[in-house]
FIKOL-363220 format. One line per 2 residues: number of its first residue (from 1); their letters; for each residue x, y negated, z of N, C-alpha, C, O. Coordinates in steps of 0.2 Angstrom, whole numbers, plus 5000, padded with zeros to 4 digits. Each point is the difference from the previous one (the first is absolute). Example, Ala and Ser with C-alpha at 12.3 -4.5 7.8 and 13.67 -1.06 7.14 Angstrom:
BEGIN
1> AS> 5066 5028 5039 4996 4994 5000 5004 4994 5000 5005 5001 5003  4993 4994 4993 5004 4994 5001 4996 4995 5003 5003 4994 5001
REM end
This chain:
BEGIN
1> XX> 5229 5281 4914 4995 5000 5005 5000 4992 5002 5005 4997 5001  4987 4999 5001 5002 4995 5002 4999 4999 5007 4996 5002 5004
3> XX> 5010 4992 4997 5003 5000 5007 4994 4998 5005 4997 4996 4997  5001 5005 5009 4996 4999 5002 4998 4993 5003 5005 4998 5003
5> XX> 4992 4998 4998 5000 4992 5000 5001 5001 5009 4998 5004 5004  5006 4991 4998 5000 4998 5005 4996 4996 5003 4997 4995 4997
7> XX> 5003 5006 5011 4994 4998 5004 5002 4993 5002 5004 5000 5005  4994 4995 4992 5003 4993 5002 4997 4996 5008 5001 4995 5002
9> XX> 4997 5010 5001 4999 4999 5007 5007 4998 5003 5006 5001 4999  4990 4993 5006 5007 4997 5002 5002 5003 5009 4995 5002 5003
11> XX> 5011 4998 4999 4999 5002 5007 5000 4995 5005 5004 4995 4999  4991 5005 5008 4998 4997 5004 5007 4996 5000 5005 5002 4998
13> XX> 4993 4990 5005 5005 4996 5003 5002 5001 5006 4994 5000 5003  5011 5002 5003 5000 5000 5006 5003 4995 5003 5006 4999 4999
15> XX> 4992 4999 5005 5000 4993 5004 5002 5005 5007 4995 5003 5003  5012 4998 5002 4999 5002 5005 4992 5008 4999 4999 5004 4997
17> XX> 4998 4993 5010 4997 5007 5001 4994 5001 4997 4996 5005 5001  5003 4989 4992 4995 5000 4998 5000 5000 4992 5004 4998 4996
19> XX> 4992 5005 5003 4998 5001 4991 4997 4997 4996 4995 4999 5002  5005 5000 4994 4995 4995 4995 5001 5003 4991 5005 5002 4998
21> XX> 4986 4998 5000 5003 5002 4994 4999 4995 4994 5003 4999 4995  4992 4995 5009 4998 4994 4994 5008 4996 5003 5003 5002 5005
23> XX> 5000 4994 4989 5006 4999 5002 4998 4989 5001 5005 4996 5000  4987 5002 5002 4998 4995 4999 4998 4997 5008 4994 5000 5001
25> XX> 5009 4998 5003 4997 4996 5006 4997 4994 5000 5003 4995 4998  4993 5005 5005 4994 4996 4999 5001 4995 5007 5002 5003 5005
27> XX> 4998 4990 4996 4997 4994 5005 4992 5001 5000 4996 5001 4996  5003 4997 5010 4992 4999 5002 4998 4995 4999 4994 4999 5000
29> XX> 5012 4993 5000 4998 4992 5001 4994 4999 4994 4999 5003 4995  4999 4991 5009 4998 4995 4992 4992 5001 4997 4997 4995 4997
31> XX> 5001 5013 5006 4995 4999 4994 4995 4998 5004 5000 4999 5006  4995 5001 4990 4993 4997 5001 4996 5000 5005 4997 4996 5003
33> XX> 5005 5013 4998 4995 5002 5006 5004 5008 5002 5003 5003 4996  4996 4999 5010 5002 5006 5001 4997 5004 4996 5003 5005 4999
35> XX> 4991 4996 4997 4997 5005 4997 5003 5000 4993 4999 5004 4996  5005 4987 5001 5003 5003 4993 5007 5002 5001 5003 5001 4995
37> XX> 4999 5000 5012 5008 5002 5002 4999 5006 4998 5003 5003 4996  4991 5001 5008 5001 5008 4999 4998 5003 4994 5002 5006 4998
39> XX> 4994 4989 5000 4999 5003 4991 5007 4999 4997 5002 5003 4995  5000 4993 5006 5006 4997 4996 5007 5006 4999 5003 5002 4996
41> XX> 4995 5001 5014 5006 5003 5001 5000 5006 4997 5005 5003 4998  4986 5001 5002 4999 5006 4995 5001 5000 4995 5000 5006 4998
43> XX> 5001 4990 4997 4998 4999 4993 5010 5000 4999 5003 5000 4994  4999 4999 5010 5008 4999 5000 5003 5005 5000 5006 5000 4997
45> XX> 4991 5005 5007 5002 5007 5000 5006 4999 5006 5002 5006 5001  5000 4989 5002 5004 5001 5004 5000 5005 5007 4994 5002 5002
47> XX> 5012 5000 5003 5001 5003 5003 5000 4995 5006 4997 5000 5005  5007 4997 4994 5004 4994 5005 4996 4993 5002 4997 4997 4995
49> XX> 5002 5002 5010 4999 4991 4997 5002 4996 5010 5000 5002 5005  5001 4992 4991 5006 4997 5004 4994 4993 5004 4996 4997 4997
51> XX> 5006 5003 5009 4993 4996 5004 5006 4996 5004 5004 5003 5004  4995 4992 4995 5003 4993 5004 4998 5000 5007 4994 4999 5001
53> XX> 5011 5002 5002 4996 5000 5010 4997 4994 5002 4994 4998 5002  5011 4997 4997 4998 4995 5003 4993 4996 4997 4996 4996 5001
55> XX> 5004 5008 4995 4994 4994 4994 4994 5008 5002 4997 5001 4994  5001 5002 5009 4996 5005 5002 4996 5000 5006 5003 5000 5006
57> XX> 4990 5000 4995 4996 5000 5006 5003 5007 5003 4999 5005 4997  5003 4995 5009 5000 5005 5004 4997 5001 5005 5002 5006 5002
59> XX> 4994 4991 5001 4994 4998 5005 4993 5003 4996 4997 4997 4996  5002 5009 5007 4991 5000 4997 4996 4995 5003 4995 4999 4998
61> XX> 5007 4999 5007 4994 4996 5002 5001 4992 4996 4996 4996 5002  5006 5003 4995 5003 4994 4994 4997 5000 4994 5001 4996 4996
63> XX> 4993 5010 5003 5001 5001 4992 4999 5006 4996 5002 5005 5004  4996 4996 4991 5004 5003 4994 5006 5001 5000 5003 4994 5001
65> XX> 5000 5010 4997 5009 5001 5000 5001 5003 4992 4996 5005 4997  5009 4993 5001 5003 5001 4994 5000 5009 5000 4998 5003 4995
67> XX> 5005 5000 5011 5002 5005 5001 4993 5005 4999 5000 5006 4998  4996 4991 5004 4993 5003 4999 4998 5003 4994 4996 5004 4999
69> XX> 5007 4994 4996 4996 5002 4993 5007 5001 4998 5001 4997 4995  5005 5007 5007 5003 5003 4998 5003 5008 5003 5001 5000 5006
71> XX> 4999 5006 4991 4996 5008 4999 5008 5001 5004 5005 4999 4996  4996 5002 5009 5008 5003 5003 4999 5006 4999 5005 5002 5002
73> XX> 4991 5004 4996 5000 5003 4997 5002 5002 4993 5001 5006 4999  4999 4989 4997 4998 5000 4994 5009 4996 4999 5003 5003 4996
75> XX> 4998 4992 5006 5005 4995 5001 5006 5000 5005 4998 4999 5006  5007 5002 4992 5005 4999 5004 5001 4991 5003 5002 4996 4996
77> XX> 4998 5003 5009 4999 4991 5001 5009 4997 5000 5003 5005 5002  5001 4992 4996 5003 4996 5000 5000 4994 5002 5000 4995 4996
79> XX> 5001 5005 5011 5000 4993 5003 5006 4995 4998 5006 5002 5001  4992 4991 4996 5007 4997 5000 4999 4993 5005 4996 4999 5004
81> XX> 5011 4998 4994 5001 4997 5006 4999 4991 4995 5003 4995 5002  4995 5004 4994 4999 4996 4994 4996 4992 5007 4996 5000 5005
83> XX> 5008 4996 4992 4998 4993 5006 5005 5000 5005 5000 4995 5002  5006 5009 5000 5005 5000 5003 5006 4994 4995 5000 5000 4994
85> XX> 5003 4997 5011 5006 4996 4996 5004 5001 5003 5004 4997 4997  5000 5005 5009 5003 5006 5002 5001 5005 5002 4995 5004 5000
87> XX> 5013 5001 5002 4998 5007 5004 4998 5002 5004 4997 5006 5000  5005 4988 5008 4993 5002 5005 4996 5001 4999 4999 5006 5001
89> XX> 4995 4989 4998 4993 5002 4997 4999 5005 4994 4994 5003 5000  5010 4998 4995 4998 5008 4997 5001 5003 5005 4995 5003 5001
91> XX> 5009 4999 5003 5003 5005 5003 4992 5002 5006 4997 5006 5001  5002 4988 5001 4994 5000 5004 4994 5003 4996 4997 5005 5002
93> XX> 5000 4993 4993 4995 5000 4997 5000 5009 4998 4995 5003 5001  5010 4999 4996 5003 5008 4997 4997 5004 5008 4997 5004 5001
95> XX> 5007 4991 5005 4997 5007 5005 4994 4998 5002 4998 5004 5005  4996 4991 4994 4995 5000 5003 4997 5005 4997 4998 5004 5003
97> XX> 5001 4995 4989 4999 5004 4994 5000 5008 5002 4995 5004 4998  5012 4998 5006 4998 5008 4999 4998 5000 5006 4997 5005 5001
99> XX> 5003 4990 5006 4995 5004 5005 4994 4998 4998 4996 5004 5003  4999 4993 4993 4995 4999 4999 4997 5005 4995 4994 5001 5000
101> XX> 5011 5001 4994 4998 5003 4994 5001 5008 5002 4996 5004 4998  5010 4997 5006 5000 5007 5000 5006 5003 4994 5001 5006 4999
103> XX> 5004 4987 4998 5005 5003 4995 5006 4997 5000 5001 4995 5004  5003 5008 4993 5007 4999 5002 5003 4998 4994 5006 5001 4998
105> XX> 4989 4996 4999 5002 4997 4990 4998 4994 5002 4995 4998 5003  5012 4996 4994 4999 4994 4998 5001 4996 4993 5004 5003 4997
107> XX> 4993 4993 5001 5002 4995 4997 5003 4997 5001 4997 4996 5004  5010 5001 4996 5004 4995 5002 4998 4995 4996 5000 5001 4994
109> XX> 4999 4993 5008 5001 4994 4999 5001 4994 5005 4996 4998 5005  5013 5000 4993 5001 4992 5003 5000 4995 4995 5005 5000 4996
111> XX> 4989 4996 5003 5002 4994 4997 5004 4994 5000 5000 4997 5005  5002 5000 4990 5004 4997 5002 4998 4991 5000 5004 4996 5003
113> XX> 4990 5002 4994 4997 4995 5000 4994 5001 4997 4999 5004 4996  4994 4991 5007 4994 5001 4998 4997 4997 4992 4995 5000 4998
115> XX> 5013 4996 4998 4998 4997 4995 5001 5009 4993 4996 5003 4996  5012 4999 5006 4999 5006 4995 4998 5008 5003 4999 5005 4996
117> XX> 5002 4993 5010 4998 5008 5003 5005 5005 4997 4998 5006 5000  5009 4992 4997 5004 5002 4999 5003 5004 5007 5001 4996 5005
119> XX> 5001 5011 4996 5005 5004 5003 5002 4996 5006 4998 4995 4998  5005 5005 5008 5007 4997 5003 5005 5006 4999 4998 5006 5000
121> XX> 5008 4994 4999 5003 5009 4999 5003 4998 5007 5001 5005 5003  5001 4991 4999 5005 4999 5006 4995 5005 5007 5000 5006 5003
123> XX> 4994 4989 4997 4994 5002 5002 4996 5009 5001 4998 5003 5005  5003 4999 4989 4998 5004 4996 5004 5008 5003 4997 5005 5002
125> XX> 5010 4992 4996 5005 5007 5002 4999 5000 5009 5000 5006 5003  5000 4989 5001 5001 5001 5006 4994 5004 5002 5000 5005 5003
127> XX> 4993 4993 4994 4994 5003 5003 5000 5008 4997 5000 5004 5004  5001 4998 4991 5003 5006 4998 5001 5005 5006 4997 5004 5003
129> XX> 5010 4993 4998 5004 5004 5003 4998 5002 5007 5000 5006 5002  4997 4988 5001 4998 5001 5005 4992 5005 5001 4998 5003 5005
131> XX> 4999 4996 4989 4990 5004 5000 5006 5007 4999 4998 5004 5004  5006 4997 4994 5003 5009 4995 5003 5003 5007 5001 5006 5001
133> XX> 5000 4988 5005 5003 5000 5007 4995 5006 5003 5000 5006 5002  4994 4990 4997 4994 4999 5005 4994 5008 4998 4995 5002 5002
135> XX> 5010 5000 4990 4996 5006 4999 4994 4999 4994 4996 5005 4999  5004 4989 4999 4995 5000 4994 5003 5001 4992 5006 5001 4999
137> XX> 4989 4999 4998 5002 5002 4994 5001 4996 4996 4994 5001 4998  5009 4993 4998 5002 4994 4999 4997 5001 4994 5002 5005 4998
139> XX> 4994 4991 4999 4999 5000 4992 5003 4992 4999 4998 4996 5005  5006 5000 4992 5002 4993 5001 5000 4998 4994 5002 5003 4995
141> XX> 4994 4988 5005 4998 4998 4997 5007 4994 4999 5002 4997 5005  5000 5002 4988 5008 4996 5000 5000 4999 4993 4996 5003 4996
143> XX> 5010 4991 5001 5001 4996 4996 5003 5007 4995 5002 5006 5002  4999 4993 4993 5001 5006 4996 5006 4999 4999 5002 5003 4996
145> XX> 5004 4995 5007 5008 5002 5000 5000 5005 5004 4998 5001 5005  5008 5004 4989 5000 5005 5001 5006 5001 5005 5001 5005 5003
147> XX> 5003 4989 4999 5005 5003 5007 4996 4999 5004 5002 5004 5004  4992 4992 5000 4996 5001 5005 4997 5005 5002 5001 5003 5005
149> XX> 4996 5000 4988 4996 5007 5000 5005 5005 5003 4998 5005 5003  5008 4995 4996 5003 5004 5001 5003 5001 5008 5003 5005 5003
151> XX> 4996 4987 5000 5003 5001 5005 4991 5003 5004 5001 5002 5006  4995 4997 4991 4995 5002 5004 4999 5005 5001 4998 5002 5006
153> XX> 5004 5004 4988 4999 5003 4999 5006 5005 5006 4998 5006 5003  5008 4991 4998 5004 5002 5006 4998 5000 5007 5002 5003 5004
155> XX> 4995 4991 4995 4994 4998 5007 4994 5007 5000 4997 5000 5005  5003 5003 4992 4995 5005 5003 4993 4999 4994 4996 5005 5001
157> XX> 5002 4991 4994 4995 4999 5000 4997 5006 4995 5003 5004 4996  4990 4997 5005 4998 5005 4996 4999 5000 4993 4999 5005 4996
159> XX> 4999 4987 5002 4998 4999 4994 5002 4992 4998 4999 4996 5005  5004 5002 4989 5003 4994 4999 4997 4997 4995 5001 5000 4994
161> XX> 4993 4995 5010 4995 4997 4994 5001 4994 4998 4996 4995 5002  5010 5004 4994 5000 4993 4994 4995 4996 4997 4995 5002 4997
163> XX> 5006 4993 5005 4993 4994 4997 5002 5001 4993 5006 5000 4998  4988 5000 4999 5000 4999 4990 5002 4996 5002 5006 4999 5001
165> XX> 4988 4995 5001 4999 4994 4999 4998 4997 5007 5000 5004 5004  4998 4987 4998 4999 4998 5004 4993 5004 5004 4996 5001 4997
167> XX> 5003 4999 5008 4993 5004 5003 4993 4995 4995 5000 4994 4999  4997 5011 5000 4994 4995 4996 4998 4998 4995 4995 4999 4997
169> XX> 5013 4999 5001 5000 4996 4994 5000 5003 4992 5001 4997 4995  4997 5011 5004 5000 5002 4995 5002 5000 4995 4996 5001 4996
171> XX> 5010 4997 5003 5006 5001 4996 5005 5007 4997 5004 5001 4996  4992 5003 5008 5004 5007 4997 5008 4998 5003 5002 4995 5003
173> XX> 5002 5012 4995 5004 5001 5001 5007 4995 4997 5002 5003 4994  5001 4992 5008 5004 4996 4999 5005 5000 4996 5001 4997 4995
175> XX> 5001 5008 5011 5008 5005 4999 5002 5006 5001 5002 5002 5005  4996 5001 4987 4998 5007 5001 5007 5001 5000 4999 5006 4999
177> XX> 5007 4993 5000 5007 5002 4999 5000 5003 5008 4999 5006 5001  5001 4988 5002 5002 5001 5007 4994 5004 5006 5001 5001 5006
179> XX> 4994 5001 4989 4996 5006 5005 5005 5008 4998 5002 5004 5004  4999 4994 4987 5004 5007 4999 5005 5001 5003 5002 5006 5000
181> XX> 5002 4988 5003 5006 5001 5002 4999 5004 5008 5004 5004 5003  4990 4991 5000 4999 5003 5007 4997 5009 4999 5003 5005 5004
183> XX> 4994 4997 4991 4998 5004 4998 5008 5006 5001 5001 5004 5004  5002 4994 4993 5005 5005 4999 5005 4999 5006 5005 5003 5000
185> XX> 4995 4992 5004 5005 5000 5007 4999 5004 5005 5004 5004 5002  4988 4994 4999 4997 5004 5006 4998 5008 5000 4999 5002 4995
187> XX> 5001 5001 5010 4997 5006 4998 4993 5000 5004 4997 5005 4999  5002 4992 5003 4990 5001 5004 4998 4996 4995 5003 4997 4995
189> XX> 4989 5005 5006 4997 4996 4994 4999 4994 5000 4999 4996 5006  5002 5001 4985 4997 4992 5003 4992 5001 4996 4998 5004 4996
191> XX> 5000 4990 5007 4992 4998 4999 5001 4993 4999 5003 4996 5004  4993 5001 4990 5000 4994 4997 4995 4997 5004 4994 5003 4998
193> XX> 5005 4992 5006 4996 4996 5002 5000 4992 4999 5004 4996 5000  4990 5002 5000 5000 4994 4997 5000 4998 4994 5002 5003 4995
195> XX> 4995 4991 5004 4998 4996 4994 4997 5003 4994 4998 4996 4995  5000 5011 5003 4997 5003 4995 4994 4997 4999 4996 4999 5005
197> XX> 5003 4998 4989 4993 4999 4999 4994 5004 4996 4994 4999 5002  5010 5005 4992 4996 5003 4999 5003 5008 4998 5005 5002 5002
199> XX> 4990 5002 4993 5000 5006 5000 5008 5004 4996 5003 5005 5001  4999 4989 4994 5006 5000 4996 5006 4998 5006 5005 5004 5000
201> XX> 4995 4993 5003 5006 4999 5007 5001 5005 5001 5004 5002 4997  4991 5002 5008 5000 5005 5003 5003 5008 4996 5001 5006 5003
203> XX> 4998 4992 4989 5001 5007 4995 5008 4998 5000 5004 5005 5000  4999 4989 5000 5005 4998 4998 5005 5000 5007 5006 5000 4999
205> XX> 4991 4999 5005 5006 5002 5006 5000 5008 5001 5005 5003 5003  4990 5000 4996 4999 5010 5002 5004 5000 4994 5005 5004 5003
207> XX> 4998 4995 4990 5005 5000 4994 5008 5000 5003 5005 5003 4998  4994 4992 5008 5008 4998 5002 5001 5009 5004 5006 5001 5001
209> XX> 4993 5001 5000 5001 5007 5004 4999 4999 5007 5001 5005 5004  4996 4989 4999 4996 5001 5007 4998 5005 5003 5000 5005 4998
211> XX> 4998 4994 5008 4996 5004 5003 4990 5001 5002 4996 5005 5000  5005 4987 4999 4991 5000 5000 5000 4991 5002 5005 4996 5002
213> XX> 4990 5004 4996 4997 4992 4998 4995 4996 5007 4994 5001 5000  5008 4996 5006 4994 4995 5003 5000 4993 4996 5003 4996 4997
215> XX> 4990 5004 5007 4996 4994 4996 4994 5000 5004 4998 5005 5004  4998 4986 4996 4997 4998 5001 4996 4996 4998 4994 5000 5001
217> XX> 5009 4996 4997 4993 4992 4997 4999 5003 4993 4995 4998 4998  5011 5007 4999 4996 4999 4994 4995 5006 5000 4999 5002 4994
219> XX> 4998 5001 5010 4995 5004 4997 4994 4995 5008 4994 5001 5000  5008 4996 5002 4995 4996 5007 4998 4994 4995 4994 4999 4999
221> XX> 5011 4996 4996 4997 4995 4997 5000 4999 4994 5000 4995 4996  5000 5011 5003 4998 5003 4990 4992 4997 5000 4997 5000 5005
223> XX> 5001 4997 4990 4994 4999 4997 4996 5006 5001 4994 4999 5001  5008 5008 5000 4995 5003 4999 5004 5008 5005 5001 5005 4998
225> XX> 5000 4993 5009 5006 5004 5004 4996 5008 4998 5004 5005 5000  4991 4996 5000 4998 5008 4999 5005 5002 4993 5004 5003 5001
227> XX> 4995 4995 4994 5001 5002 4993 5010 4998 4999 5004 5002 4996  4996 4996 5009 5010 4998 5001 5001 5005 5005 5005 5003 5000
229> XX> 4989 4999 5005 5005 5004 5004 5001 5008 4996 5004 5005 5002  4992 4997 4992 5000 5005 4997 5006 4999 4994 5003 5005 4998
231> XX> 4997 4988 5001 5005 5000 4995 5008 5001 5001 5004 5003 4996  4998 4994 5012 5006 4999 5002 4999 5009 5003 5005 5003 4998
233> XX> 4991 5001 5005 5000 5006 5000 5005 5004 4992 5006 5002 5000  4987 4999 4996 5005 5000 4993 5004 5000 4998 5003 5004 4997
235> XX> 5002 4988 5006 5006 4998 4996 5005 5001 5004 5006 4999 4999  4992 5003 5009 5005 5005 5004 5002 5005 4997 5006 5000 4999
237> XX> 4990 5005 4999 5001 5006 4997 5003 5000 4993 5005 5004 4999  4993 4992 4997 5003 5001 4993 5007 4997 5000 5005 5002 4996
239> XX> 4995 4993 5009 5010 4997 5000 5004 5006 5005 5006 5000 4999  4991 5003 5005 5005 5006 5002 4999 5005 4995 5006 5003 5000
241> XX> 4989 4999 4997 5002 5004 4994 5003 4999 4993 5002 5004 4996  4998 4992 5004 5005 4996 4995 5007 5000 5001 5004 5003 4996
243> XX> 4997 4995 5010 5007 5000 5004 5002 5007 5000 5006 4999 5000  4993 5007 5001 5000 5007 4999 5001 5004 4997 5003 5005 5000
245> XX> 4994 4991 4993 5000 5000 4993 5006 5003 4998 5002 5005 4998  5000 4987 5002 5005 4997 4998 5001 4996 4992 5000 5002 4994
247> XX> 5000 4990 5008 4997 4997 4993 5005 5000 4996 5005 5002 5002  4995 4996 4989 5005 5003 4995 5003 4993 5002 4997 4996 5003
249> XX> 5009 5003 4993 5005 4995 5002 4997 4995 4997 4994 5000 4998  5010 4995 5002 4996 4992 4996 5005 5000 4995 5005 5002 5000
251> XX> 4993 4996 4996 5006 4999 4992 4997 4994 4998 4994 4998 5002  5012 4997 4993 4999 4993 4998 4998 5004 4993 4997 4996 4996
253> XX> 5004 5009 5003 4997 5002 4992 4996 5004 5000 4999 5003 5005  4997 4999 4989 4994 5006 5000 5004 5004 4999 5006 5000 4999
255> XX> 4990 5007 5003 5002 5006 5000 4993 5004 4997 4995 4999 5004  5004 5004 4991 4997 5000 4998 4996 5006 5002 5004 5005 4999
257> XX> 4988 4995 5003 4998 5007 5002 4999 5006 4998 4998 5004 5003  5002 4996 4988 5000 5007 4995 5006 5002 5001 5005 4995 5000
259> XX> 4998 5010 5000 5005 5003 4998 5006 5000 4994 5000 5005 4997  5003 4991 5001 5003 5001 4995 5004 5008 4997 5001 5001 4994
261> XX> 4999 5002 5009 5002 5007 5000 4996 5008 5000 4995 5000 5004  5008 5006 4992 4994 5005 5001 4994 4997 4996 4995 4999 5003
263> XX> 5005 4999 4991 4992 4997 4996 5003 5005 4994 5004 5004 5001  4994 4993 4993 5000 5002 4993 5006 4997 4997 5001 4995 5002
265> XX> 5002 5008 4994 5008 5000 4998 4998 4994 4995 4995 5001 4997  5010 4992 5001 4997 4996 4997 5001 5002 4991 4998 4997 4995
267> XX> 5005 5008 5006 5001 5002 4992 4993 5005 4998 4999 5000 4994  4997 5004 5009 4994 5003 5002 4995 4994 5000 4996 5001 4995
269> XX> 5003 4994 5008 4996 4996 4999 4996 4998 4995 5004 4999 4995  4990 5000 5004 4998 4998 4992 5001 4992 5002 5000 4997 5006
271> XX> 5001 4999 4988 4999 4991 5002 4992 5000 4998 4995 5003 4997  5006 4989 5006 4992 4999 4995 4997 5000 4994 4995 5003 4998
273> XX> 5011 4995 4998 5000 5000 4992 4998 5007 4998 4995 5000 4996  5008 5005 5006 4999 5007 4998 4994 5002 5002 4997 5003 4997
275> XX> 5002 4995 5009 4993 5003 5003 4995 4997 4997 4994 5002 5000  5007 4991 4997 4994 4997 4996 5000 5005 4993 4995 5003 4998
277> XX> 5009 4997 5001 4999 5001 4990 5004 5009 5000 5003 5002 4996  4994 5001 5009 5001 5006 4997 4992 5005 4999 4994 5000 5003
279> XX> 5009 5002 4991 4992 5001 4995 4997 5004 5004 5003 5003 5005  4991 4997 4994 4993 5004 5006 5001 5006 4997 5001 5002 4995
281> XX> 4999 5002 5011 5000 5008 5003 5005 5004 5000 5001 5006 5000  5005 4986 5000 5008 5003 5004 5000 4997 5005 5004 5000 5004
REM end
């Protein structure tokens, strides 16, 4: 009897109180206009997307608002605290964020200078600990060493989001050693944030056994962000099911993919010789 195929459906990601089934969060910065954000953010398929307080009109009397063409129905909002260069002002920006939003989820970001927008971790854990104080739900953005991650992770936080690479710069994943390493210290999920450029990054970090992929510029300042936001969708899915799989080892030698064994006995065999020159109608 053959064995029944199994159902490669993957199980929801859970983030504290909330659920997610694309494992792809999406940034709102950068693009062109609000109306290619929200095409952008449908064609991505995502559940999440993460909206900078400070860089956000929150005044209707000021304007059009980013928040305006974004479906709080449809979308779960993660506010992050991105433009902060210390804990105070994260700390601040994280509580204007839920009395104004209505949520108890942040992005953490402390930077540590405005040339790399690299982490502060000193920065980083104190703000941590004190939002996990205050009752939020910490998603934290930090440098991919896996002893910080961990000390975050004893800080309370909900999710431990390692930069690939520098914010922006499109570089892909650096040091995938040391995401798998955070990968296997922590037990909350981690999320690869930062520097993905394109649809192969994003297939090749969901491979490390992560948790889910954010990003930003590269589906905002792709040549054609609609047709990236559908790709980096795709390459969500195929690197976490890859990773589930399970890929065959790496070998320095071939291995060859016919079978050498169970075929025709080579004493049984006819050769060519014989098979040419045996008379017609044997």
């Amino acid at each position: 009897m053959r064995a029944p195929i199994r159902d490669p459906s993957d199980e929801p990601l859970r983030l504290g109180e909330h659920s997610f089934r694309s494992r792809l969060f999406v940034g709102t910065g950068k693009y062109a206009s609000f109306e290619l954000m929200a095409q952008a953010l449908e064609l991505s398929g995502t559940e999440c997307v993460t909206v900078a307080v400070r860089r956000v009109n929150l005044d209707p009397q000021a304007g059009p608002s980013l928040l305006d063409h974004v479906d709080r129905a449809r979308y779960t909002i993660l506010p992050n605290t991105a433009g902060c260069f210390d804990a105070p002002s994260a700390v601040r920006t994280a509580e204007l964020a839920r009395e104004l939003l209505g949520t108890r989820l942040v992005k953490l970001e402390v930077l540590g200078d405005r040339k790399t927008l690299l982490p502060d971790p000193l920065g980083t854990l104190a703000a941590t600990k004190e939002l996990v104080k205050s009752g939020f739900d910490v998603w934290v953005y930090t440098s991919d060493d896996p002893r910080l991650a961990c000390h975050l992770e004893e800080a309370g936080a909900t999710a431990i989001m390692p930069a690939g690479s520098p914010i922006g710069s499109g570089q892909g994943v650096l040091n995938p050693n040391a995401i798998r390493i955070i990968r296997e210290l922590v037990s909350v999920p981690v999320i690869v944030d930062a520097g993905v450029g394109t649809a192969s990054d994003v297939a090749l970090a969901m491979e490390l056994g992560i948790h889910g992929v954010l990003l930003n510029s590269g589906i905002a300042l792709a040549q054609e962000p609609l047709r990236m936001a559908a790709a980096m969708r795709d390459a969500c899915a195929a690197g976490r099911q890859a990773f589930l799989a399970g890929r065959i080892p790496k070998r320095l030698y071939a291995n060859a993919s016919s079978p050498e064994s169970g075929l025709i006995a080579p004493a049984a065999r006819p050769s060519v010789r014989q098979s040419v020159e045996a008379p017609a109608g044997e």
